[in-house]
Backbone as CSV, one residue per row, in Angstrom:
resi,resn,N_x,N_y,N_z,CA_x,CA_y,CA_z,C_x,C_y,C_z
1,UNK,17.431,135.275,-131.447,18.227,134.646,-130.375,17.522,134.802,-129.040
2,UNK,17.700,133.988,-128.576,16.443,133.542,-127.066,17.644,134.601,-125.984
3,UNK,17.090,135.380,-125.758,17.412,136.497,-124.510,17.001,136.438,-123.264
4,UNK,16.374,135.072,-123.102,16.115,134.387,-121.730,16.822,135.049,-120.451
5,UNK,17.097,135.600,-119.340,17.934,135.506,-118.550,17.997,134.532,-117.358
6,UNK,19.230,133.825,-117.721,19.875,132.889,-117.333,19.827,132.776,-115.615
7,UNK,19.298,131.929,-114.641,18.910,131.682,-113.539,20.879,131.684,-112.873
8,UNK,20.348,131.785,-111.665,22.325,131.770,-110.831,22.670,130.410,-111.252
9,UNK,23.836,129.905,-111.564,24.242,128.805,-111.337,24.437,128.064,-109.881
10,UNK,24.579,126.961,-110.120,24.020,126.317,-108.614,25.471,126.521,-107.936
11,UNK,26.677,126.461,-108.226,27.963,126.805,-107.484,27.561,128.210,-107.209
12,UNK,26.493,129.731,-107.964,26.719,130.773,-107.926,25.765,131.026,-106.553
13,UNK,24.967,130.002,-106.439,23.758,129.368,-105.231,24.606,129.189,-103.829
14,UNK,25.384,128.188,-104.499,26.183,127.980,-102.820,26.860,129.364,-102.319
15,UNK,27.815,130.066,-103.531,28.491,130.821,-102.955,27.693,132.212,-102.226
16,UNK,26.589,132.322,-102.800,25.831,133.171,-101.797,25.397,132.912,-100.648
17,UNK,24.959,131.630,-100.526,24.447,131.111,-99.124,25.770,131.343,-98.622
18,UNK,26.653,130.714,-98.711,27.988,130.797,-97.734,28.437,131.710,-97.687
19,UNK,28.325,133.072,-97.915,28.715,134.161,-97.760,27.843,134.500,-96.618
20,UNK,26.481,134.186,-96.953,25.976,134.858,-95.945,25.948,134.283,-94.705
21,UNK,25.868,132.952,-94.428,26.369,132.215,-93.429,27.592,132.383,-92.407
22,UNK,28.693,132.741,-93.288,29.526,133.185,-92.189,29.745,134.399,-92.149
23,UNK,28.928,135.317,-92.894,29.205,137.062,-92.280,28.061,136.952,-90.862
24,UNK,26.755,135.900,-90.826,26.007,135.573,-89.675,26.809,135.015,-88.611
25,UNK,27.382,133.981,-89.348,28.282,133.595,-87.798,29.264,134.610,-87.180
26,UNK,29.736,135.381,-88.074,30.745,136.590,-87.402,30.166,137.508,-86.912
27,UNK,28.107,137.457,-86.745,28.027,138.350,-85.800,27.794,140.122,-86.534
28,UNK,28.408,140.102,-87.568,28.465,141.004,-88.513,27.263,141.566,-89.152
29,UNK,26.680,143.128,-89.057,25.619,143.663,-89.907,26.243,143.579,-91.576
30,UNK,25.181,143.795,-92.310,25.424,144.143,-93.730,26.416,145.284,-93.966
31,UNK,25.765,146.458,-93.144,26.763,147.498,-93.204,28.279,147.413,-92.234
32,UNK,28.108,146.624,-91.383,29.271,146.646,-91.073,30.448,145.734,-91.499
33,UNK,29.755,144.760,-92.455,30.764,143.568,-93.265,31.351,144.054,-94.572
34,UNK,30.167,145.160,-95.035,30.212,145.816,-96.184,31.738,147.047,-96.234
35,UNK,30.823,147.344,-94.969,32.384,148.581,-94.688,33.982,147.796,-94.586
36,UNK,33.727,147.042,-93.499,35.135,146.523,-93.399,35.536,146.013,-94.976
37,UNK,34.968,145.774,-95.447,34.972,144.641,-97.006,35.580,146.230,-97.991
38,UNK,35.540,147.029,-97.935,35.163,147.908,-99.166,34.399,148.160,-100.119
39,UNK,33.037,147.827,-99.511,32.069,147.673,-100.769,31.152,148.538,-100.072
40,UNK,29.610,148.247,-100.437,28.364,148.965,-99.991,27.530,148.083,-99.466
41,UNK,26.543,148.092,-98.567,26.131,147.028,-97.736,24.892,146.529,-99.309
42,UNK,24.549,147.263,-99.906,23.831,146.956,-101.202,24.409,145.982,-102.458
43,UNK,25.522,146.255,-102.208,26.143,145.178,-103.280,26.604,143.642,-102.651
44,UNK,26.753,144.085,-101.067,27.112,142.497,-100.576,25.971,142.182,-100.495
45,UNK,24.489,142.650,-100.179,23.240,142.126,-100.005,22.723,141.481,-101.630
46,UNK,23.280,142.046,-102.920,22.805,141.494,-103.805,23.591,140.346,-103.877
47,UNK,25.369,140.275,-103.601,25.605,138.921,-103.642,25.337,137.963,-102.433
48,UNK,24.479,138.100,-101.610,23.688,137.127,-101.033,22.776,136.529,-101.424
49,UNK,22.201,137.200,-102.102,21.206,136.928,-102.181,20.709,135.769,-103.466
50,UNK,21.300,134.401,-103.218,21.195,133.410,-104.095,21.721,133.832,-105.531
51,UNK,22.900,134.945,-105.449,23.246,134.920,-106.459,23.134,136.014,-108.026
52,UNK,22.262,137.099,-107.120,21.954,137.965,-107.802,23.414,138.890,-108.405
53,UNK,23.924,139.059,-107.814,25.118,140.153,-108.481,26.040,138.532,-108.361
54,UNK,27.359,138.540,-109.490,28.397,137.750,-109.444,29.679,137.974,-108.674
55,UNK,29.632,138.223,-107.607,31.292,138.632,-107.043,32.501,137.551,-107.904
56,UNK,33.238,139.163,-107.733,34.999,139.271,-108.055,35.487,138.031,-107.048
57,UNK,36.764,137.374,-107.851,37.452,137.290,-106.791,38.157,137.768,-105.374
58,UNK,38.358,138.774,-106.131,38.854,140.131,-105.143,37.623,140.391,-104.139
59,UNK,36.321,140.699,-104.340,35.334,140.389,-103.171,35.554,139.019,-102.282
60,UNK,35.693,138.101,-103.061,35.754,137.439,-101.872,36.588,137.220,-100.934
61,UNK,37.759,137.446,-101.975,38.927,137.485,-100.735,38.991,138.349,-99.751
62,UNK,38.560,139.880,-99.986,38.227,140.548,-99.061,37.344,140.079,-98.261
63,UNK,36.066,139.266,-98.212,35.090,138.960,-97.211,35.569,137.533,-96.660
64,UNK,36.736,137.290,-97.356,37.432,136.182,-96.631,37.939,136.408,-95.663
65,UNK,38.669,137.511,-95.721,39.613,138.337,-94.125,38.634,138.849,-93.428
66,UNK,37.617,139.464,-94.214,36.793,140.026,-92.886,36.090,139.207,-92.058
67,UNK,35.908,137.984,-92.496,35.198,136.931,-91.796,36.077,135.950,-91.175
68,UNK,37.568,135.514,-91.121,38.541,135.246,-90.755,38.710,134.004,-90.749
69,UNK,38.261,133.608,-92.034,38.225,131.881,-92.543,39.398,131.391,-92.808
70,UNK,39.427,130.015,-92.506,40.446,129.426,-92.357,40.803,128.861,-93.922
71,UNK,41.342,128.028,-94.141,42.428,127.496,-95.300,41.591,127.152,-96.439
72,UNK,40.798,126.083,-95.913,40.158,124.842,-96.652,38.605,125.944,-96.650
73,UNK,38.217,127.204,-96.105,37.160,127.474,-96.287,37.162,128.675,-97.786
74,UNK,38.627,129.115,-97.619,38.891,130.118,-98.011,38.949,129.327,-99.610
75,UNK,39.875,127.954,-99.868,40.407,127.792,-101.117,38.438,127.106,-101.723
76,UNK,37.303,126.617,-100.897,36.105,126.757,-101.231,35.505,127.524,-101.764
77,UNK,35.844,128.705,-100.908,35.417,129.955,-101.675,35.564,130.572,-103.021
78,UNK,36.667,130.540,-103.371,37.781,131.194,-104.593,37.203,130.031,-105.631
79,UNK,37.156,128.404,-105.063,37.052,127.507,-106.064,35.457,127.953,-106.615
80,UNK,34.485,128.271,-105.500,32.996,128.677,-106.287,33.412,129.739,-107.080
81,UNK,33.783,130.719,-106.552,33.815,131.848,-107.533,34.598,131.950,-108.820
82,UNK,35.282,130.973,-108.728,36.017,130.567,-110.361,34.869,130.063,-111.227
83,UNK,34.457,129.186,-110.686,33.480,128.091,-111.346,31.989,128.511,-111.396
84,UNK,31.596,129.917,-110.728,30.481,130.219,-110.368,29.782,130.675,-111.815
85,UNK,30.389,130.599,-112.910,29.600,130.802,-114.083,29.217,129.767,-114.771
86,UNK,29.832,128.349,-114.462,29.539,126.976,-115.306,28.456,126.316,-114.659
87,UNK,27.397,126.228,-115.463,26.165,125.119,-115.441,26.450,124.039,-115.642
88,UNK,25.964,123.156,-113.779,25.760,121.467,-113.851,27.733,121.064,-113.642
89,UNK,27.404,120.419,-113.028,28.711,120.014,-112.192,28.631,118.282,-111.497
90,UNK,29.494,117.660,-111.328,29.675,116.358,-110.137,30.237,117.016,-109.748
91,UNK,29.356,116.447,-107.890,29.888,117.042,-106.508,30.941,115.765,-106.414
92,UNK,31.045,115.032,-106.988,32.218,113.666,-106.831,33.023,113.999,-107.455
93,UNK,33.465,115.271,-108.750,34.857,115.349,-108.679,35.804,115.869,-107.738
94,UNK,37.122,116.037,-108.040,37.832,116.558,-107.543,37.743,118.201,-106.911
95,UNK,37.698,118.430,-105.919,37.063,119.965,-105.600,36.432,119.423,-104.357
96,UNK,35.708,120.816,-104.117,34.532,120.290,-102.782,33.201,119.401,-103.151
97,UNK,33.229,119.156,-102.031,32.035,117.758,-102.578,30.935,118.513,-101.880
98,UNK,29.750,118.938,-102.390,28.750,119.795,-101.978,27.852,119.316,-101.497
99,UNK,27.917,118.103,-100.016,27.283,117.251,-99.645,25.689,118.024,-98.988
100,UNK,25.871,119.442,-98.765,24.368,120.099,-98.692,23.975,120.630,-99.347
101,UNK,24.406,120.445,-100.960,23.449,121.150,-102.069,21.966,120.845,-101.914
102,UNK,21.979,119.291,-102.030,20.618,119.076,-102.537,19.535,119.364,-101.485
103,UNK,20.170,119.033,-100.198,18.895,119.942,-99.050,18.695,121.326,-98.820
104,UNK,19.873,122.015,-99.642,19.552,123.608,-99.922,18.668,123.811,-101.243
105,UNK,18.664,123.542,-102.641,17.899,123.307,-103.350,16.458,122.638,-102.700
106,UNK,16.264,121.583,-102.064,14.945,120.720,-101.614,14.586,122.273,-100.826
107,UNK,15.143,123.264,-99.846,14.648,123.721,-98.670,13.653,125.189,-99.737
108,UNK,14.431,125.294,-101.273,14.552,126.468,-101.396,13.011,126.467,-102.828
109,UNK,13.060,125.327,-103.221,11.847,124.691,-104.159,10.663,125.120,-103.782
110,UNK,9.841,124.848,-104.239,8.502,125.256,-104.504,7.445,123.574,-104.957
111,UNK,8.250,122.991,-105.985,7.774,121.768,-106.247,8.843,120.850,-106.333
112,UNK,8.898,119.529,-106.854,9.577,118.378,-106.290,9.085,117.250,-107.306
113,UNK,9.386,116.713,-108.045,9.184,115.660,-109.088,10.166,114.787,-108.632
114,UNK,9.548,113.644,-108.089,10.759,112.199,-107.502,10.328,110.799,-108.234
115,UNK,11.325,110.827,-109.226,10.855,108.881,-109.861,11.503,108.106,-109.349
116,UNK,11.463,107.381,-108.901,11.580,106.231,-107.096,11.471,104.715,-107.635
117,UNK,12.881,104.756,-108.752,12.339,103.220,-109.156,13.008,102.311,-108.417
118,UNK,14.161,102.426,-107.433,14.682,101.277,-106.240,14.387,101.345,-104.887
119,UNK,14.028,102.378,-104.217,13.485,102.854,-102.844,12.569,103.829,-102.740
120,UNK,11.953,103.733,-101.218,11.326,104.786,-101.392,11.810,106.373,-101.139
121,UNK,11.616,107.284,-101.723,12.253,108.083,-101.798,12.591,109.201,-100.465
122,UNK,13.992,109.287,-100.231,14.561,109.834,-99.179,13.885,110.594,-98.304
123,UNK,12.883,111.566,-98.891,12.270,112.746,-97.920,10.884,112.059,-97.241
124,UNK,10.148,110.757,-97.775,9.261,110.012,-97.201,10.502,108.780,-96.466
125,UNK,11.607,108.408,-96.292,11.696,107.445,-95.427,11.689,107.548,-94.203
126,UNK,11.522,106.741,-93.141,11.147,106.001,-91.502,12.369,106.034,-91.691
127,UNK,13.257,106.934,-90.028,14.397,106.789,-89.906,15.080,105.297,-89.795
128,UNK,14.704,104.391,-89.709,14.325,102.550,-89.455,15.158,101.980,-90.634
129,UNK,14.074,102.887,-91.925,14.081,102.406,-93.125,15.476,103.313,-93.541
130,UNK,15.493,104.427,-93.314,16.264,105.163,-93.811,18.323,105.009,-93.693
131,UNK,18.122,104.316,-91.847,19.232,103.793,-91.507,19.573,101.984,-92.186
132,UNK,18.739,101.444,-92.556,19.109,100.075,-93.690,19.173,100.359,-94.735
133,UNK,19.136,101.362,-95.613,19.646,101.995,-96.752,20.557,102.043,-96.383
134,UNK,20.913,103.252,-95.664,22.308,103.148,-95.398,23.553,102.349,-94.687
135,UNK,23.041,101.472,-94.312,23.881,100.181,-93.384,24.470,99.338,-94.836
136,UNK,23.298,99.419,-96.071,23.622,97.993,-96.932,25.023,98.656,-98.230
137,UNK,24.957,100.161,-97.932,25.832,100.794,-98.493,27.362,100.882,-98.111
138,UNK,28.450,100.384,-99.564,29.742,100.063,-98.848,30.172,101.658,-98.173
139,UNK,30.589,101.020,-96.034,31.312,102.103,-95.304,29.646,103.085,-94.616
140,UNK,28.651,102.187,-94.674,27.484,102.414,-94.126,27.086,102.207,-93.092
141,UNK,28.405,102.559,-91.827,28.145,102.461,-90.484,29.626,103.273,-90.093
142,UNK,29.466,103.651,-88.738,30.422,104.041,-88.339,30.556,105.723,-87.876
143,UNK,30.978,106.580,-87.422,31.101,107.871,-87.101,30.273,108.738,-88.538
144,UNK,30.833,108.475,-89.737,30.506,109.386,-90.786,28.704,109.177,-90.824
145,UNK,28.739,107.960,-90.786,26.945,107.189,-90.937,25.975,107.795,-90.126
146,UNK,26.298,108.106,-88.588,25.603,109.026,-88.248,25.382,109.838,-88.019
147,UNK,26.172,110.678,-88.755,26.194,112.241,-89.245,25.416,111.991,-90.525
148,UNK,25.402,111.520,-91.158,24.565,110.986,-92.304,23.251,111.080,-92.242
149,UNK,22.920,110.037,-91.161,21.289,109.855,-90.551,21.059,111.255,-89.782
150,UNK,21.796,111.656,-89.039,21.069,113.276,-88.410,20.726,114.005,-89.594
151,UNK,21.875,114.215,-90.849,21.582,114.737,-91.341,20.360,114.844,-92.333
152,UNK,20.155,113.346,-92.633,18.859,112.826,-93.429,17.413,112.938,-92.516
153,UNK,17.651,112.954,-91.370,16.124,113.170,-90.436,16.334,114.412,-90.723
154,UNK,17.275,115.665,-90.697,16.673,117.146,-90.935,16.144,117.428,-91.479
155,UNK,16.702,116.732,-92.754,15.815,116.878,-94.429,14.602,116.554,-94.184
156,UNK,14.608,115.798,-93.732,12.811,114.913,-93.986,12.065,115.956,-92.800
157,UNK,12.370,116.964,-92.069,11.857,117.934,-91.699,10.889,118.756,-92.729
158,UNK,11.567,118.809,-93.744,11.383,120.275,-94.862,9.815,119.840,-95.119
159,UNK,9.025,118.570,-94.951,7.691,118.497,-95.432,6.589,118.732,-93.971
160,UNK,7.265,118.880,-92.728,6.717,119.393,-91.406,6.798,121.135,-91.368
161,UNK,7.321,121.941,-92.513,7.307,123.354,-92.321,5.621,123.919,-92.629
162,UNK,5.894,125.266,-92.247,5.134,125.784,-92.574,4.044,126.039,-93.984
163,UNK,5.092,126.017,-94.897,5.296,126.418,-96.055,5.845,125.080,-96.786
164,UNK,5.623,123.679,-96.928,6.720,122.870,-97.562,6.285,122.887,-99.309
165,UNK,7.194,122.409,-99.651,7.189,122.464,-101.157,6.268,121.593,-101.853
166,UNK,5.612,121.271,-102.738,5.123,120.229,-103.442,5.321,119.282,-104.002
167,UNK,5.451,118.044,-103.316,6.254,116.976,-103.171,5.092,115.923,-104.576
168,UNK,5.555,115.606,-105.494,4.808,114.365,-106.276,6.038,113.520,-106.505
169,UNK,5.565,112.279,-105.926,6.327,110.914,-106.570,5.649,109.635,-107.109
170,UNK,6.735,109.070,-108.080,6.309,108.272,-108.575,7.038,107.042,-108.219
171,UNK,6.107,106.198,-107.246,6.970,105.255,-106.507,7.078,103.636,-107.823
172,UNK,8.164,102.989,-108.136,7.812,101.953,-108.313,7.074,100.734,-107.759
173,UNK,6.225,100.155,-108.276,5.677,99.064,-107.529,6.643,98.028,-106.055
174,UNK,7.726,97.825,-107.767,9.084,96.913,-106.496,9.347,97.489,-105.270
175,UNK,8.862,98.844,-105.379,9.688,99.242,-104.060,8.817,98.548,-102.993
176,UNK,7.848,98.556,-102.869,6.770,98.281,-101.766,6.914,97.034,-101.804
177,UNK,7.783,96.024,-102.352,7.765,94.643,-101.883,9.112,94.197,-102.023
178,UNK,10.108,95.609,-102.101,11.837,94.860,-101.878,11.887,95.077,-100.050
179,UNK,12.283,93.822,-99.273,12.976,93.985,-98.665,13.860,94.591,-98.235
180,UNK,13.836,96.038,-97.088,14.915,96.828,-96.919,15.082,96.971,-94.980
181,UNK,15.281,96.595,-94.507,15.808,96.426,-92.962,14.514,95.107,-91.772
182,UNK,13.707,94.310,-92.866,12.717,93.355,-92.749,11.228,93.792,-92.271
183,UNK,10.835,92.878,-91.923,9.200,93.168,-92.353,8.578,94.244,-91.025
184,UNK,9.066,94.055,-90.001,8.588,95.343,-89.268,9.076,96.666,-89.810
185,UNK,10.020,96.924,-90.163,10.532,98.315,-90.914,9.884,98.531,-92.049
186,UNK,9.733,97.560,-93.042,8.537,97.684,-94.095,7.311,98.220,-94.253
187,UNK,6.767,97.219,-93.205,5.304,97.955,-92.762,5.082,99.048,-92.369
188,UNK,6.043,99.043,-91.152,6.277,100.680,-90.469,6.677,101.679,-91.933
189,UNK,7.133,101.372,-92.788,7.617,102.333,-93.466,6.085,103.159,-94.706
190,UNK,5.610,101.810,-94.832,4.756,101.781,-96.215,3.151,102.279,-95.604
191,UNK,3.309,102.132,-93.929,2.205,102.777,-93.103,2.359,104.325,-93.640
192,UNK,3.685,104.627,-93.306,4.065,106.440,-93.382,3.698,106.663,-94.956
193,UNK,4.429,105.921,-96.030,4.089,106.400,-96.866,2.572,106.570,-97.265
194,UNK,1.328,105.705,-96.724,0.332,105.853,-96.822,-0.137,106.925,-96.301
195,UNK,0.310,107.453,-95.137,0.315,108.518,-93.790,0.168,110.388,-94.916
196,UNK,1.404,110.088,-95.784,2.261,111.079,-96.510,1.040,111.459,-97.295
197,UNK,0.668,110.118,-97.999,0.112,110.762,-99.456,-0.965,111.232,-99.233
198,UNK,-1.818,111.536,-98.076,-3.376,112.045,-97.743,-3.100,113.746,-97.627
199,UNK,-1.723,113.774,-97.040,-1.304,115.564,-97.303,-1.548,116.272,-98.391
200,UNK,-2.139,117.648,-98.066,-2.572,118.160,-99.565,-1.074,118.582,-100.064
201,UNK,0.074,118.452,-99.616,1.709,118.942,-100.790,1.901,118.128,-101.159
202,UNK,1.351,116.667,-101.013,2.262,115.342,-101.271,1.199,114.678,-102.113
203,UNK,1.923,113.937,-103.185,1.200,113.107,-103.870,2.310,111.843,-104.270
204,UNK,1.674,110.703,-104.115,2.003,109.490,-103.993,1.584,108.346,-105.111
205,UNK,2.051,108.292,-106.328,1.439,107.557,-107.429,2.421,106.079,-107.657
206,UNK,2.279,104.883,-107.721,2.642,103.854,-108.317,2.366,103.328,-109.120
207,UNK,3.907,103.018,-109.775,3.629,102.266,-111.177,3.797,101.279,-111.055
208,UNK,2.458,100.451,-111.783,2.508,98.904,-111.778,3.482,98.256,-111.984
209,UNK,3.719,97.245,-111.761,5.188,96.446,-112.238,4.248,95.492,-113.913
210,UNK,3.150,96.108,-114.060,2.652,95.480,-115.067,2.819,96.592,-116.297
211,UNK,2.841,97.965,-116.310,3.192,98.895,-116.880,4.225,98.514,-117.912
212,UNK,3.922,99.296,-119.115,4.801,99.138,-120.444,6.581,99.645,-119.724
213,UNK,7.297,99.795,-120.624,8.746,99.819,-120.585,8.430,101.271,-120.913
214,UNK,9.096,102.047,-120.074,9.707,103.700,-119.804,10.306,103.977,-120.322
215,UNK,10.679,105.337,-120.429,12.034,105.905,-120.881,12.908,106.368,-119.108
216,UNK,12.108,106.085,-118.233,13.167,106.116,-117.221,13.723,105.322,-116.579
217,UNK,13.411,104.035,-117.008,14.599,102.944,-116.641,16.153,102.797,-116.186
218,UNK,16.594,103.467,-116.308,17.727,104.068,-116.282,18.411,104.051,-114.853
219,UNK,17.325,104.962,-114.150,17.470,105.383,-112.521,16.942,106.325,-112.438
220,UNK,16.723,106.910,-110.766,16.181,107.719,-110.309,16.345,109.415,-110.740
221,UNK,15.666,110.385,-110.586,16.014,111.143,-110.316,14.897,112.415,-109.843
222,UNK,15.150,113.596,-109.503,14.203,114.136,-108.921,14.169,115.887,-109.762
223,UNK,13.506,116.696,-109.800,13.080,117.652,-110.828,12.555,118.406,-109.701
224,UNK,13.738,119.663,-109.685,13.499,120.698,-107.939,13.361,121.647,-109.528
225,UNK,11.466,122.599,-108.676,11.083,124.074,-109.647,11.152,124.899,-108.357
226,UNK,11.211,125.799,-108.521,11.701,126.937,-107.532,10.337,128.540,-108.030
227,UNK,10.125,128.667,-106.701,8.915,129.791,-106.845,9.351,131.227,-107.433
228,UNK,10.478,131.496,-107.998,10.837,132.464,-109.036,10.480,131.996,-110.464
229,UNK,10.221,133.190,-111.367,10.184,132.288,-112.801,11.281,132.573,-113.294
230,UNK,12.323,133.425,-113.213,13.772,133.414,-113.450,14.867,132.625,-112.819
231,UNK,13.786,131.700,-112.204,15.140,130.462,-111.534,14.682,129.519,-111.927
232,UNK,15.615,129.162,-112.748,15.477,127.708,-113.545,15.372,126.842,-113.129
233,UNK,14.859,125.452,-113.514,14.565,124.196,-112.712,16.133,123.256,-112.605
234,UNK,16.252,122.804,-111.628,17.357,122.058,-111.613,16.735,120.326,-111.504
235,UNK,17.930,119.625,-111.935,17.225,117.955,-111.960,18.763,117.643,-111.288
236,UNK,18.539,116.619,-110.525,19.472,116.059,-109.544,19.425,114.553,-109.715
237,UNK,20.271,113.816,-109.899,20.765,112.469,-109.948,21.535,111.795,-109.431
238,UNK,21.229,111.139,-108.605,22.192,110.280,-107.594,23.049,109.014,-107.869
239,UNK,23.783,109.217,-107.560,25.100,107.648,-108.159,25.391,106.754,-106.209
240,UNK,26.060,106.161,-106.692,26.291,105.767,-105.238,27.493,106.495,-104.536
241,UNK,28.633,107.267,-105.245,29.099,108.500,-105.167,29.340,109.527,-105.386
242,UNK,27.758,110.082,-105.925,28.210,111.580,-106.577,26.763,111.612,-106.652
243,UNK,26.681,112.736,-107.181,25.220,113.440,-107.463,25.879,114.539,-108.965
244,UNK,24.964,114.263,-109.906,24.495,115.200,-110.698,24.012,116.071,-110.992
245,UNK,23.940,117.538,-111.370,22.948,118.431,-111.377,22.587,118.888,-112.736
246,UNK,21.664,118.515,-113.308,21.485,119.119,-114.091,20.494,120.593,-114.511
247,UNK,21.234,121.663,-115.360,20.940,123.051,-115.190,20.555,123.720,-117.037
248,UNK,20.896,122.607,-117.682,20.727,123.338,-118.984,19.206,122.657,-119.192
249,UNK,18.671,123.708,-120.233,17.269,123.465,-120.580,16.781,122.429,-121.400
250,UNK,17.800,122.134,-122.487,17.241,120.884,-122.917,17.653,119.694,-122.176
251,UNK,18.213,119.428,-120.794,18.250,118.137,-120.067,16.437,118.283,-118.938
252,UNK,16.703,119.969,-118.429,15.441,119.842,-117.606,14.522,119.172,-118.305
253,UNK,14.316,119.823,-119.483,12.563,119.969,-120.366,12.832,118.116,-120.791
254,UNK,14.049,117.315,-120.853,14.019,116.098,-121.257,13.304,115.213,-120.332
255,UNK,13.852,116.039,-119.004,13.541,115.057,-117.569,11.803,114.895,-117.396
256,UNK,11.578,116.864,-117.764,10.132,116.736,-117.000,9.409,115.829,-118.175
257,UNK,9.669,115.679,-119.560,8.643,114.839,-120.167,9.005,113.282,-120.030
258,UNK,9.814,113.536,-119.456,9.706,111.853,-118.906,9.067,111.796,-117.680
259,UNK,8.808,112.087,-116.734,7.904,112.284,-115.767,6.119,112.417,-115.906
260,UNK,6.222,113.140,-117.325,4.849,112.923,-117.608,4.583,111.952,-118.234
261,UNK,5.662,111.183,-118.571,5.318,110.201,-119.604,5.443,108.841,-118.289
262,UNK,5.793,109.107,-116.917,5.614,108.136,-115.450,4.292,108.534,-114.798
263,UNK,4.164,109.237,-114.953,2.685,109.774,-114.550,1.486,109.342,-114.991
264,UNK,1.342,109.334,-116.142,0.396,108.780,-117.192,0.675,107.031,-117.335
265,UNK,1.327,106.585,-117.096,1.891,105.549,-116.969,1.303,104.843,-114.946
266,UNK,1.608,105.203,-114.252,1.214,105.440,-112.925,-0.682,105.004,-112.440
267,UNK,-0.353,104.487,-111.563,-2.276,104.321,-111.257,-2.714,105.494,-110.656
268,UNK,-4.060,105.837,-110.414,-4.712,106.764,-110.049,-4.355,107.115,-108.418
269,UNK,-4.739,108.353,-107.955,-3.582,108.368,-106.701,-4.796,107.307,-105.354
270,UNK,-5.874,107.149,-105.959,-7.068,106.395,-104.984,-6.182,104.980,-105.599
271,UNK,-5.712,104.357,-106.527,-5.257,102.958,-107.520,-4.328,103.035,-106.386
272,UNK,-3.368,103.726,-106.236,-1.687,103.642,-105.509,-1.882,103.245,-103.964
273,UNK,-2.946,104.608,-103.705,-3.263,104.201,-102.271,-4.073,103.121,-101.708
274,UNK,-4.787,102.416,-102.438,-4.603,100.855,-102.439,-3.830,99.408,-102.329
275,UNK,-2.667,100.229,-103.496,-1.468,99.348,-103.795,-0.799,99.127,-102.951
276,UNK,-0.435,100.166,-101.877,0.368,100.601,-100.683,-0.500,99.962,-99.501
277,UNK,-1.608,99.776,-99.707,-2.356,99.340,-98.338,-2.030,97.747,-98.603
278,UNK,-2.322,97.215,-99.495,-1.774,95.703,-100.129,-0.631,95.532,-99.330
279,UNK,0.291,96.235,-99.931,1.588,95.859,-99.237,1.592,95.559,-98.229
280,UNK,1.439,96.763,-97.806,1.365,97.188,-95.873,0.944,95.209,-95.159
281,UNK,-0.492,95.267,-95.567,-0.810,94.006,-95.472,0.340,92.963,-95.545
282,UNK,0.722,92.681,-96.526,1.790,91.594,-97.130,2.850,91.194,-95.878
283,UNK,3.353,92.993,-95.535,4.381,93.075,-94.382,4.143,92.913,-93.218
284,UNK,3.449,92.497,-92.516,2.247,92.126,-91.552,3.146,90.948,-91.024
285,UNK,4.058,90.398,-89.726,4.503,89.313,-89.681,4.389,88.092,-90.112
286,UNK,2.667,88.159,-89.800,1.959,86.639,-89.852,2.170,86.099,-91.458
287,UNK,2.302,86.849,-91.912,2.276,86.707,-93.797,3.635,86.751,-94.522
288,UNK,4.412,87.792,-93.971,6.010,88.710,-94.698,6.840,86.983,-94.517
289,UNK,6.802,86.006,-92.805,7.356,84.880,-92.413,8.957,85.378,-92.428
């Protein structure tokens, strides 16, 4: 029997970050959150710490009062820590909708597998490009929308760090010649992505639209590995309201050989960065009309 030990679950992920988040906002040392809490500043530091120890309910409710959270933060809390043992979840059911998982996972990775068969993919878009994605989406304007876009330019920070993760995608051909906010945003966009792929974290491969039939036809999705070897790979899938996570091993190990099987499939990354200069061209006023 495989004695593997089992990586935190991604609800067991949030609930550590958010613990530690608002014992920071309260201003609060370890030992002094620990004390008020009834615990040891060693055991609240392991449940910070992405999940290493599992807190009680009863912990949290105690670090609920000591931190003096309100209603809707508190019934968040209790709801992770119920659920903090089940692998792979929709943030679109009923419950909290965990609209900063995936930029806590993206911040916390090491590598990054993105198959990009309708756009180009989120962490390479031109805020330009990035705001006509979201305009053509139903309720894609308005107060929520640009909280949306701030929040999507932060993300696309994470490849300006110090340290960013190792970004490989596999762009579809279509993307570089669908129309998405018109031909100056295009160009401007497919410039950056050319811009991107010369970075030594980033790699930028397209698949021909002449390429055999995939097994990822389907839709997108992206394959976050994380620089522990006891933290399992998570795969993330986007709907137009919800996101997927997937956490068990035979969906990861399904995803990544489909990725190698887009890869191998894919032109050479000198073939792509060609393909992309084509475009670029195409989108050029005098020509796009």
């Amino acid at each position: 029997m495989d004695q593997k030990r089992k990586s935190p679950t991604l609800r067991r992920r949030r609930l550590s970050r958010t613990l530690r988040a608002l014992r920071e906002g309260s201003g609060k040392t370890l030992h002094e959150a620990a004390a008020e809490a009834g615990t040891t500043a060693s055991k609240l530091s392991r449940m910070e710490n992405t999940g290493v120890q599992r807190p009680s309910p009863g912990d949290v409710a105690r670090l609920a009062d000591v931190y003096g959270v309100g209603t809707d933060t508190r019934e968040l809390l209790m709801e992770l820590v119920r659920d903090s043992g089940t692998r792979g979840w929709w943030d679109g059911r009923p419950g909290p909708r965990d609209h900063a998982l995936l930029p806590d996972l993206e911040a916390e990775a090491a590598a990054l597998r993105v198959h990009a068969p309708h756009r180009v993919p989120d962490l390479f878009q031109t805020p330009r490009y990035a705001e006509a994605v979201l305009e053509a989406r139903p309720g894609g304007t308005g107060p929520e929308a640009a909280g949306l876009m701030e929040a999507h330019g932060l993300r696309r920070q994470l490849l300006n760090e110090i340290r960013p993760p190792r970004v490989t995608a596999v762009v579809d051909e279509a993307v570089l010649h669908r129309r998405v906010g018109g031909p100056e945003v295009m160009r401007e966009q497919l410039e950056h992505l050319g811009h991107l792929a010369v970075r030594h974290n980033v790699t930028v491969r397209v698949l021909p639209l002449g390429a055999p039939g995939h097994p990822a036809q389907e839709g997108p999705f992206t394959l976050l590995e994380f620089p522990e070897a006891d933290d399992d790979a998570v795969v993330h899938v986007g709907t137009v309201s919800a996101s997927l996570y997937l956490e068990e091993e035979r969906d990861v190990a399904a995803h990544r050989a489909v990725f190698t099987v887009l890869e191998a499939a894919a032109l050479s990354g000198e073939e792509s960065a060609a393909r992309v200069a084509e475009a670029v061209d195409h989108w050029t006023p005098a020509r796009a009309g």
